[in-house]
C-alpha positions in Angstrom: -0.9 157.4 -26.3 -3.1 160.6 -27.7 -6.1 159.3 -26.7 -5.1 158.5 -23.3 -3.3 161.7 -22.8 -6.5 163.5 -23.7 -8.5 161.3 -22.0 -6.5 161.9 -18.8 -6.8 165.6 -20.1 -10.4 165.2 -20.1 -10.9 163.8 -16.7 -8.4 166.4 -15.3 -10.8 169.2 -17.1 -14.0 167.7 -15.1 -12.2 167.0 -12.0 -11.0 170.5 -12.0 -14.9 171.7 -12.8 -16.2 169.8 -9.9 -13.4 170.7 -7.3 -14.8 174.5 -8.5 -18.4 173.4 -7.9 -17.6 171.9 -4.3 -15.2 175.2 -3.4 -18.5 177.4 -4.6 -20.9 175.4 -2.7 -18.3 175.8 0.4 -18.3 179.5 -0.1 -21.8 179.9 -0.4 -22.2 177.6 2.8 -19.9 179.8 4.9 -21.4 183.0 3.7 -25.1 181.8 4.6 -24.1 180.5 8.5 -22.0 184.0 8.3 -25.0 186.4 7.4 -27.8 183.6 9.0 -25.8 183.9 12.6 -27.8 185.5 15.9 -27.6 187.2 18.9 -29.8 186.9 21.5 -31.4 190.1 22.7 -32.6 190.7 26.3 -34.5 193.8 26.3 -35.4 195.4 29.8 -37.4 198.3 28.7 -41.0 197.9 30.8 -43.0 196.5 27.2 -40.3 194.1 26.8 -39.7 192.1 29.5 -41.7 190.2 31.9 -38.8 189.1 34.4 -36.4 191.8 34.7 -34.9 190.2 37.7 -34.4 186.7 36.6 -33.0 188.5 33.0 -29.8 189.5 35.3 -29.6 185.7 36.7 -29.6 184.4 32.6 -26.9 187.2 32.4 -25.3 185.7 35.2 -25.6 182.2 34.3 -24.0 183.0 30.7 -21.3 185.0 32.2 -20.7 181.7 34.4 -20.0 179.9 31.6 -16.9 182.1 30.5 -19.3 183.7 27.5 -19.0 187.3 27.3 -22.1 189.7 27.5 -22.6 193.1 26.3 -24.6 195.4 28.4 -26.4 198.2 26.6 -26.7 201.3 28.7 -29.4 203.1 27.7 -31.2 200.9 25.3 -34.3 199.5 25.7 -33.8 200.0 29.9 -30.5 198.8 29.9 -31.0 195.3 27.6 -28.5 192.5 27.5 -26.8 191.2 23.9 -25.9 187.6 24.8 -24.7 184.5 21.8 -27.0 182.4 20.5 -27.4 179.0 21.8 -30.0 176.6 21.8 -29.1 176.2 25.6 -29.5 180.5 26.2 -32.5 179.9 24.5 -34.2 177.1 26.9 -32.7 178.6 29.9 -34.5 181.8 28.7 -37.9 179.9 28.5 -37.6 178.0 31.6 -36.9 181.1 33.7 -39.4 183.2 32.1 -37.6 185.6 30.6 -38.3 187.5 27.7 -36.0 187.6 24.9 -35.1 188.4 21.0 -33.5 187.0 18.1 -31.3 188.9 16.1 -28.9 188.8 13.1 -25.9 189.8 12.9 -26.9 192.5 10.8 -29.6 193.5 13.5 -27.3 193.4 16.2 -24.5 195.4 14.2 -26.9 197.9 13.8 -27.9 198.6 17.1 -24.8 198.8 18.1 -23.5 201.4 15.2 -26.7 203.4 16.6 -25.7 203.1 19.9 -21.9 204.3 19.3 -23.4 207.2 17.8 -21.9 210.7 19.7 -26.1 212.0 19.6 -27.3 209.5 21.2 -26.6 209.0 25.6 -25.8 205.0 25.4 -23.2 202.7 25.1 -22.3 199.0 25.3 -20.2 198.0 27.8 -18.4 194.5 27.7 -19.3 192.0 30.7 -16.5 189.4 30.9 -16.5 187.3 34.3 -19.2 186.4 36.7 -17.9 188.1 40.0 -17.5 185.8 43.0 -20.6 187.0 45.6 -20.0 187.4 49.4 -23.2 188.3 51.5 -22.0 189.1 55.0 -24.8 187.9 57.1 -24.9 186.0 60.6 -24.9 182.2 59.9 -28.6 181.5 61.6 -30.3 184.3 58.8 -33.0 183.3 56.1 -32.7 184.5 52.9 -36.0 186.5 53.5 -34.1 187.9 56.2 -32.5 190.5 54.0 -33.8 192.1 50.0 -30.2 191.2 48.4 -30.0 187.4 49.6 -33.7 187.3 48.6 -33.5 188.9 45.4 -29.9 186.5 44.4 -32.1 183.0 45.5 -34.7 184.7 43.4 -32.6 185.2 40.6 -30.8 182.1 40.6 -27.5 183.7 41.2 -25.1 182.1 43.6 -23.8 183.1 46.2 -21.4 182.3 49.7 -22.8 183.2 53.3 -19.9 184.4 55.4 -19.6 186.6 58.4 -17.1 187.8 61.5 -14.8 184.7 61.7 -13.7 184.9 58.1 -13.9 188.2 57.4 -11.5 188.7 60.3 -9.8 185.6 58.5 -9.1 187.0 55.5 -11.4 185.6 53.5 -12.9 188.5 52.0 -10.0 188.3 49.1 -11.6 185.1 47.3 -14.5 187.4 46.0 -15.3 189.8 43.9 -18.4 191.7 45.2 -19.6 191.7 49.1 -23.0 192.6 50.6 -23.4 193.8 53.7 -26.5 192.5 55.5 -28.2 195.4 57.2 -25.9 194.7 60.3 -24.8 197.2 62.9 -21.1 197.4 62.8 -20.8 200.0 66.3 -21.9 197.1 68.6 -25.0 198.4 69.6 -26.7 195.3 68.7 -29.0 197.4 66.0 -29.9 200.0 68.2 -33.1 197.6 69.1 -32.8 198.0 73.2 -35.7 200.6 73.5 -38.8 198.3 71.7 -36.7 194.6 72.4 -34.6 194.9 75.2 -36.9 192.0 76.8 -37.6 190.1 73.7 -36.4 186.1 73.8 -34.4 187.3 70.7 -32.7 190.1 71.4 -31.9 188.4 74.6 -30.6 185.8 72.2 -29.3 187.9 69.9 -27.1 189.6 72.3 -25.3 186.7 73.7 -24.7 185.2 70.8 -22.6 188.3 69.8 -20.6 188.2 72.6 -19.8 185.0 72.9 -18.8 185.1 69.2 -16.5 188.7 70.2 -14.8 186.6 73.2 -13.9 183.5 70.6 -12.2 185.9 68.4 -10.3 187.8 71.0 -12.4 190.7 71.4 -13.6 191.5 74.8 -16.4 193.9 73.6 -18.3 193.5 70.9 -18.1 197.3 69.9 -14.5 196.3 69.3 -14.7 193.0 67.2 -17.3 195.5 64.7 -14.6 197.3 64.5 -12.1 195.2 64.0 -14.6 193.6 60.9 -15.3 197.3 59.8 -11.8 197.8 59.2 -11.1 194.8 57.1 -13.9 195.6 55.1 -12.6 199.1 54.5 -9.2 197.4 53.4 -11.2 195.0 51.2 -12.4 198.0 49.0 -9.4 200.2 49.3 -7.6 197.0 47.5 -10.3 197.2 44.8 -13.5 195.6 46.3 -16.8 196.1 45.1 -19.0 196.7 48.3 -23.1 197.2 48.5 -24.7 197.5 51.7 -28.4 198.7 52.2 -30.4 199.7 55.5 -28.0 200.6 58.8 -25.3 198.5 57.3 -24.5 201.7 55.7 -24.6 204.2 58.1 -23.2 202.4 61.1 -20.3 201.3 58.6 -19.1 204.9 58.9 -19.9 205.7 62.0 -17.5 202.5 63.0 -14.9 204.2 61.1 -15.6 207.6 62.3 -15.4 206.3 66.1 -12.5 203.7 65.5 -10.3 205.4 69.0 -13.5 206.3 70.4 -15.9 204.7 73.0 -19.2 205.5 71.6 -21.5 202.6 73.6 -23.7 203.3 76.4 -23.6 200.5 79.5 -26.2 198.4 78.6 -24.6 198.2 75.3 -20.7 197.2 76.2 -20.5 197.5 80.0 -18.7 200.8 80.5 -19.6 204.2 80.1 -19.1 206.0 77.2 -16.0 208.8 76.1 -17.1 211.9 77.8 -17.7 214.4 74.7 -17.6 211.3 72.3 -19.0 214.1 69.5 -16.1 216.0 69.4 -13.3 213.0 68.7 -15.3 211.8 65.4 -12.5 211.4 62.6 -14.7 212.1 59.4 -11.8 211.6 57.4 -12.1 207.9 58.3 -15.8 207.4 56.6 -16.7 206.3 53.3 -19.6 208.3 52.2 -21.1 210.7 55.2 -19.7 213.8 57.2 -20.5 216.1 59.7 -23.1 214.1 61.2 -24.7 213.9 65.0 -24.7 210.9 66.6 -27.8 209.9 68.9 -27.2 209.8 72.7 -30.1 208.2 73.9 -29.8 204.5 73.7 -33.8 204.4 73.9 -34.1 205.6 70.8 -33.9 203.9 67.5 -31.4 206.2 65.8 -27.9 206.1 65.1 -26.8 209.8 64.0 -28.7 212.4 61.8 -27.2 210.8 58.8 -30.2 209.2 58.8 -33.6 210.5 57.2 -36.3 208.3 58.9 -37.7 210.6 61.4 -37.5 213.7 59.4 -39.8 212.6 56.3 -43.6 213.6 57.8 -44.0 215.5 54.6 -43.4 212.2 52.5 -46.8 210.1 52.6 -46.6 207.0 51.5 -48.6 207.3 48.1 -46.3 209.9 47.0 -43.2 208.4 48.6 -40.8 207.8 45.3 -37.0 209.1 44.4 -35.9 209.9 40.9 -32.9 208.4 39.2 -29.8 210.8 38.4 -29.0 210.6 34.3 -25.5 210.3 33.5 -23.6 210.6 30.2 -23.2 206.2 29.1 -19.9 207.3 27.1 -18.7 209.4 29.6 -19.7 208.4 33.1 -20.4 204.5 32.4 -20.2 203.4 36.5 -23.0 205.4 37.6 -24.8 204.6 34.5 -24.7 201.2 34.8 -26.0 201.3 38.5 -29.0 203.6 37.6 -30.2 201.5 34.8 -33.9 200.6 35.0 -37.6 200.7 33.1 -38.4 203.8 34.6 -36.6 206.8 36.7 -39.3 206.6 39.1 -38.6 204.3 41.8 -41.0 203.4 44.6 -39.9 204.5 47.9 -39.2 202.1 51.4 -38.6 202.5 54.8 -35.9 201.0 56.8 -34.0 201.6 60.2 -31.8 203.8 58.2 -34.7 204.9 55.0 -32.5 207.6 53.6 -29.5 210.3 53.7 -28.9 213.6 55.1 -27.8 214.9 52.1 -26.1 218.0 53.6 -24.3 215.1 55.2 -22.6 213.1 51.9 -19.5 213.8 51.2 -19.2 216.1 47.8 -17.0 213.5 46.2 -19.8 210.9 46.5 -22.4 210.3 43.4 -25.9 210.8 44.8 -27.7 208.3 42.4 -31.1 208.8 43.3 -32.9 211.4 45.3 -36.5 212.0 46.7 -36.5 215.6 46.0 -39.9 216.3 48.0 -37.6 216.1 51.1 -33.8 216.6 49.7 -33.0 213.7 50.8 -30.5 211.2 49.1 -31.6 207.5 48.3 -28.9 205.4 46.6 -25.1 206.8 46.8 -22.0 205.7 45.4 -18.6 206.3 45.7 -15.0 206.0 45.0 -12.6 204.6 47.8 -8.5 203.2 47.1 -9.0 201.0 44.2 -12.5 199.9 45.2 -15.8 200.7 45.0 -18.8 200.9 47.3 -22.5 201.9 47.2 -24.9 202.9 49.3 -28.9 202.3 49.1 -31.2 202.9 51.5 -34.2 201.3 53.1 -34.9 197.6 53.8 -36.8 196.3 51.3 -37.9 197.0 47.9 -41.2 195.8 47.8 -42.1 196.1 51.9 -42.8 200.0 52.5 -42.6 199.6 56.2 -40.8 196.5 57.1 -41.0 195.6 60.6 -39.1 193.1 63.2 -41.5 189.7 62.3 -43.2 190.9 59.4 -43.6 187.9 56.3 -41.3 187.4 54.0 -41.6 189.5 50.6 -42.7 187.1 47.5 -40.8 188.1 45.0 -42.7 186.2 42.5 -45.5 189.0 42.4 -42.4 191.6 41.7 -40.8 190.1 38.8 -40.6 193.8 37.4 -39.5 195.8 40.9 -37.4 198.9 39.6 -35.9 198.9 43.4 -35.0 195.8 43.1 -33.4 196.1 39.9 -31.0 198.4 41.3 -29.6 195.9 43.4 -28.6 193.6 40.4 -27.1 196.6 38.6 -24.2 195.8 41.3 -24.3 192.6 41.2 -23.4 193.1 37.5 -21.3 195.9 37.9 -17.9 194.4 38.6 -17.9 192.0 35.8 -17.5 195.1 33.4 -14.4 195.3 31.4 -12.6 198.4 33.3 -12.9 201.3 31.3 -11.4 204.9 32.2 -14.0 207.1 34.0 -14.0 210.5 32.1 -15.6 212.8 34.9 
């Protein structure tokens, strides 16, 4: 009985020794995956990466797949901490994009350095990847407009949709909603001077007003209107709009003129409000005031929002606007939308290039500026709940983009800086919300 008691003693005494053994290798197991694990590192500084646009596609694509992203303002041109994944990795690769492995360690480090009060950067959580709406007419190619191009290029989806379901509500199933560079005061783009005889304005034209009459409208002019104003009730709910090129301008113009005939004959077959000037409601409009509309339907000018015509002291080799530095901690929406490789940015032309800026509203962010000619670039603003910005010009990489010119290839612009700013809005509504300071 002794001997089997200690010998049952004895086996306890090594079963015990190796259950010890197994718990330590277990330990030491769990602390090497916990000290060996990575983060993936996108930088965007200009040395770093060699596809800044498809970088916000990968963030995209990783946001799509209900993985959070940190965005860090500031750092390395505004780089992107994704997980680790062997599939973030060969997504990486097959795109072209540039990236970085880091520990834990690594990563916790930059971060402590970035939460440090001396230094202008922060790291702003991305949770959910927005819903995109491009408002464009059905029959448009993606080359057609910078922002459609610039999502195909990136590989960031998107849904076409236009009058019938805007004025069908539709505009609540998404997120985020560009605005093709449209004319919302049913002047068909202003185009009657150079086109009026052109097989596609011609076109053009009757395809608008047979789509106004389907929907009730019996002018054109009115149906804009009518689309202008859900739009405006899409951000005031807390939309995120971005609209580029006359889409902007003739937004608030729209708005500015919603009890007011502004249309010449030609345009909606009546005469115009006599003294149409005067019964301008700037209170309406988004993001300009005070402004002139143009009278003459021959020219190819909306109001003197516009800059276009008053830049002959802006030659094209010397054509560039700055971008406005904000505080990360303090100011995080505007810095998000003005981050980039460099605060140079090549200039563009467009139907509407640029903005009056005696004529911006004071509580609108001008967020990049050509100071050679005081003129504002890229705006944003506040409106309701919502948000919308502004940019101007056509196309990034076109400087002088005109009716029939070839499509822009992105491929030989992986690194545009204009473009860039595009996708910062793109981005921008997947933040988690955080409490503006200023």
């Amino acid at each position: 009985m002794i001997m089997t008691y200690r010998f049952k003693k004895s086996l306890s005494k090594v079963s015990f020794r190796a259950n010890a053994r197994n718990l330590t290798f277990i330990f030491i197991l769990l602390f090497f995956f916990k000290t060996s694990a990575s983060v993936i590192l996108i930088p965007m500084d200009a040395e770093g990466q060699k596809n800044h646009l498809k970088a916000y596609g990968i963030t995209y694509w990783v946001l799509s797949k209900q993985q959070k992203v940190q965005w860090l303002l500031n750092y390395r041109g505004g780089s992107f901490m994704l997980p680790d994944g062997e599939a973030i990795r060969q997504e990486c690769q097959i795109r072209g994009v540039s990236f970085e492995v880091l520990s834990d360690g690594q990563a916790a480090q930059i971060l402590d350095n970035i939460s440090s009060p001396s230094q202008n950067q922060d790291a702003v959580i991305l949770e959910k990847a927005p819903k995109i709406a491009v408002y464009s007419p059905k029959g448009n190619q993606p080359w057609d407009d910078a922002v459609t191009m610039v999502l195909t290029y990136a590989e960031i989806p998107y849904t076409t949709i236009y009058d019938t379901e805007v004025l069908g509500d539709k505009l609540a199933l998404y997120d985020w909603l560009h605005l093709h560079h449209e004319d919302f005061t049913g002047q068909y783009g202003r185009f009657y001077g150079h086109y009026r005889a052109a097989p596609w304005y011609i076109q053009d034209k009757a395809k608008a007003e047979e789509l106004a009459q389907s929907l009730g409208y019996s002018k054109v002019s009115e149906e804009k209107l009518a689309v202008a104003l859900k739009i405006r009730n899409y951000v005031i709910g807390g939309g995120f709009m971005f609209a580029m090129c006359s889409a902007t301008d003739s937004f608030d113009i729209a708005l500015a003129a919603e009890d007011v005939d502004i249309c010449e004959p030609m345009f909606d077959g009546d005469p115009s409000d006599a003294n149409y000037q005067a019964k301008l409601d700037f209170s309406n409009t988004f993001a300009f005031t005070n402004f002139t509309l143009e009278r003459n339907p021959i020219r190819y000018e909306f109001s003197s929002i516009d800059m276009t015509n008053k830049r002959a002291n802006v030659p094209k080799e010397s054509d560039y606007f700055s971008l406005m530095e904000f505080s990360a901690k303090w100011d995080p929406v505007p810095t998000m939308l003005t981050q980039n490789h460099t605060s140079l940015v090549k200039g563009f032309m467009g139907q509407t290039t640029a903005y009056t800026r005696g004529q911006v509203k004071p509580t609108v962010m001008v967020l990049g500026e050509n100071k050679i000619n005081g003129e504002a670039r890229y705006i944003h603003g506040i409106k309701g709940k919502g948000f919308f910005t502004f940019y101007g010009g056509h196309d990034p990489e076109d400087y002088q983009h005109r009716v029939g010119d070839p499509k822009t290839e992105l491929e030989l612009h992986p690194t545009s800086p204009g473009y860039r700013l595009i996708l910062n809005n793109v981005l921008f509504p997947a933040a988690r919300k955080k409490k503006q300071k200023t």
